[in-house]
N, C-alpha and C positions, 0 to 999 in steps of 0.2 A: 943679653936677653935670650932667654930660650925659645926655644922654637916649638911653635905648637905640636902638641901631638897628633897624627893622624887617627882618626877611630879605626878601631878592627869593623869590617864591614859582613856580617856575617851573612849565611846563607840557610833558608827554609825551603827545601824542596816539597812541591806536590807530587806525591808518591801514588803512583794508581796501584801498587802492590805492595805486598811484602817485599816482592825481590828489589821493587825499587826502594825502598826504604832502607833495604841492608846495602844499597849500592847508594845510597844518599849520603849515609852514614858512612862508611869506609870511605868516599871522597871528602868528606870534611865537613858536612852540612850541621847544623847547629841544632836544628828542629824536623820533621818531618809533618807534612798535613798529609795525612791517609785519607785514599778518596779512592772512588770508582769512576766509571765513564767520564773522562774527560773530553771526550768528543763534544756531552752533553754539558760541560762546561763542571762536573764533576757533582757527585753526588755519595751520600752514606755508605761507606764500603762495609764488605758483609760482617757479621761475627767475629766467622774465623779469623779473618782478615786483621778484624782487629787484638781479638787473642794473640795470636804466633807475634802478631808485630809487637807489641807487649813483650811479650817473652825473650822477644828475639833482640831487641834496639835497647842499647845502651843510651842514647841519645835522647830529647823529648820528643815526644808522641805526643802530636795534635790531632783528632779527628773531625772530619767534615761533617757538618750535621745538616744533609739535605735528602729531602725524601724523595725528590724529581728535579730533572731540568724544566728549564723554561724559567716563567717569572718567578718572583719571591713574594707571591702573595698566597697564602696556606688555608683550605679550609681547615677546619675540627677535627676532621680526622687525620689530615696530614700536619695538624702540630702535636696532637695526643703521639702522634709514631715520632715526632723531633721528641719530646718528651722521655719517649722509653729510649732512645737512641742516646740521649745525655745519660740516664740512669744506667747502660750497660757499659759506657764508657768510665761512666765514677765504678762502678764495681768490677772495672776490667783492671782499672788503676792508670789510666792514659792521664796524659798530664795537663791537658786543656780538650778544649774544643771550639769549631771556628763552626761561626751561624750570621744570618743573615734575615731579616724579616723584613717586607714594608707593608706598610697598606695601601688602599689604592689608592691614591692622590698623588705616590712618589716619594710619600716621607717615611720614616722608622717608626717603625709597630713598636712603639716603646709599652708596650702593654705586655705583651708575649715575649720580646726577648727579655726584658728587664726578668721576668719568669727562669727561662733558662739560663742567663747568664746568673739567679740567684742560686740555681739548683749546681752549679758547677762549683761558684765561689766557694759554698759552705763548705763542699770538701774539699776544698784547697785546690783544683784546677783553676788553670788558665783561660782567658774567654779573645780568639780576634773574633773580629767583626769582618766580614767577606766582601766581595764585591757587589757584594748589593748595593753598596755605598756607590755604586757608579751607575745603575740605573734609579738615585732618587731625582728628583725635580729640585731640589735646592742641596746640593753637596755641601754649602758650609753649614746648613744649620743641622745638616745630616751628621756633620762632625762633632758638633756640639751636644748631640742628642745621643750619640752612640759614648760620647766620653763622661756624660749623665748616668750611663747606664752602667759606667763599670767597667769596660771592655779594656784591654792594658793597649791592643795593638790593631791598625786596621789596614786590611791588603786591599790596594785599590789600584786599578790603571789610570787614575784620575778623569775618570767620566768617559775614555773613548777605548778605543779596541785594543789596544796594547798602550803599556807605559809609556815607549818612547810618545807616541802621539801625545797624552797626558799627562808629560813632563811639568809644564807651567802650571796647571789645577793640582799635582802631585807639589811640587815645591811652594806654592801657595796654602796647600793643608797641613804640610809640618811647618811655616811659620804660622801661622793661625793657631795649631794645637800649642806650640812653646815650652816643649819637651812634656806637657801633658797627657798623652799617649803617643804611641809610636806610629809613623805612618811608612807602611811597608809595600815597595812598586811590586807589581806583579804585573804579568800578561808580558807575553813578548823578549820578558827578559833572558836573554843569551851571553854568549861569549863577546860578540861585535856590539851588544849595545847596553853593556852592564854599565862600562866605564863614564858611558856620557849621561845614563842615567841618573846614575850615583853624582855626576861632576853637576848634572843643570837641577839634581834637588836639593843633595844635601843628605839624603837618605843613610842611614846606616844599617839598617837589615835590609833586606832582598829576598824574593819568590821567585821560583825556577822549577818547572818541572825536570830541565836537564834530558831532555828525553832524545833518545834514537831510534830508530828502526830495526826490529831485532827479528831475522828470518825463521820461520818455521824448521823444526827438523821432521819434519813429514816427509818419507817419502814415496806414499802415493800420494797423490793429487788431484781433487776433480775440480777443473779449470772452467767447468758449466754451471758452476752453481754461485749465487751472493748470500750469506747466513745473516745480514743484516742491512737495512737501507744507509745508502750513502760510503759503504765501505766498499771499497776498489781490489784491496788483497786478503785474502784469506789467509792467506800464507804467512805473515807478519804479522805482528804486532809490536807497542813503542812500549818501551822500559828507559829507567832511568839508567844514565850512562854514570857507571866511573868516574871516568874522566871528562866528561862535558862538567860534571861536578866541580872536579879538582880547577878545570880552568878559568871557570866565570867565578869562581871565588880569589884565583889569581888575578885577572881582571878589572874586578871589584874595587882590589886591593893596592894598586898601580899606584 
């Protein structure tokens, strides 16, 4: 009797740059989610940003389509800007885009995304569904509602701060979906906790931002100032690593 096959366990990096997306990609990562402010839990990265990453990534190009942190409930004028933000990504030629809507009670704004995720399909993009899916009030029927909508794959920590904690609500939504869309761990995923993730759900793609600490080459320095709230160095900032890429994909794949 043969022995089963293992799955290839592929890897989607969140990318807060171009630089990290061309270091997503040269580590072996399958997809890249383009985004900004990941402190803010990540939001619509700029134009350019997405132009050059276009130009530049051989790879898919996903982008983030969020117009602020905080909750996922949008007025008029911040869905009209989700709106134009899918429109520049179909005309940039990006290969999907990952969105995220509820209203207030906790559940999927199946009015508005069903909207954008229409405007994506017709030109042949891709659509995941974001971790909003972890701040709804009912996560299964939320799965139900988002694979209504269309959407191929959905990155979630399964309702708490990182995957590992989410493990059991995360292996619960990919049997519940039954290979009907893809459900992809993200938050927390690393090199120490790829393996167990993958082992207590089941999962076969992964989200990773892969990120390190990359030093300033400045050298003056004024050591009296903060250029934003809550930020400790001025000096640094995180990019996607190389090789943190290359090894949670090894990991992964154990």
């Amino acid at each position: 009797m043969n022995k089963q096959t293992k799955p290839v366990i592929q890897l989607e990096v969140c990318a807060n740059s171009v630089a990290s997306a061309l270091a997503a990609q040269e580590g072996g990562a399958i997809r890249v989610e383009l985004c900004e402010n990941l402190s803010e839990g990540g939001t619509t990265p700029s134009y350019g940003q997405i132009a050059l990453a276009r130009k530049l990534l051989s790879i898919k190009l996903y982008v983030l389509i969020r117009p602020r942190g905080g909750d996922f409930l949008y007025s008029d004028v911040e869905f009209d800007i989700m709106k134009a933000d899918v429109k520049h990504c179909i005309e940039t030629g990006c290969d999907g885009i990952v969105i995220g809507i509820l209203n207030a009670d906790g559940s999927i704004d199946k009015k508005r995304c069903s909207q954008l995720v229409g405007m994506a399909k017709s030109k042949g993009l891709g659509v995941t569904f974001h971790r909003a899916i972890d701040m709804c009030a009912d996560i299964s029927q939320a799965l139900e509602d988002i694979i209504e909508l269309g959407c191929e794959r959905i990155l979630t920590s399964g309702g708490k701060s990182t995957a590992v904690e989410g493990v059991n609500t995360i292996a619960h939504l990919i049997e519940k979906a039954n290979g009907r869309i893809s459900i992809m761990p993200g938050a927390g995923v690393n090199e120490k906790t790829v393996a167990d993730i993958i082992h207590f759900t089941g999962a076969t793609e992964i989200h990773s931002s892969a990120r390190k600490a990359t030093k300033s080459q400045m050298l003056f320095k004024n050591d009296h100032i903060l250029m934003g709230y809550g930020e400790t160095d001025e000096y640094s900032y995180s990019m996607t690593d190389v090789e943190r890429v290359k090894n949670i994909i090894t990991e992964a794949n154990r």
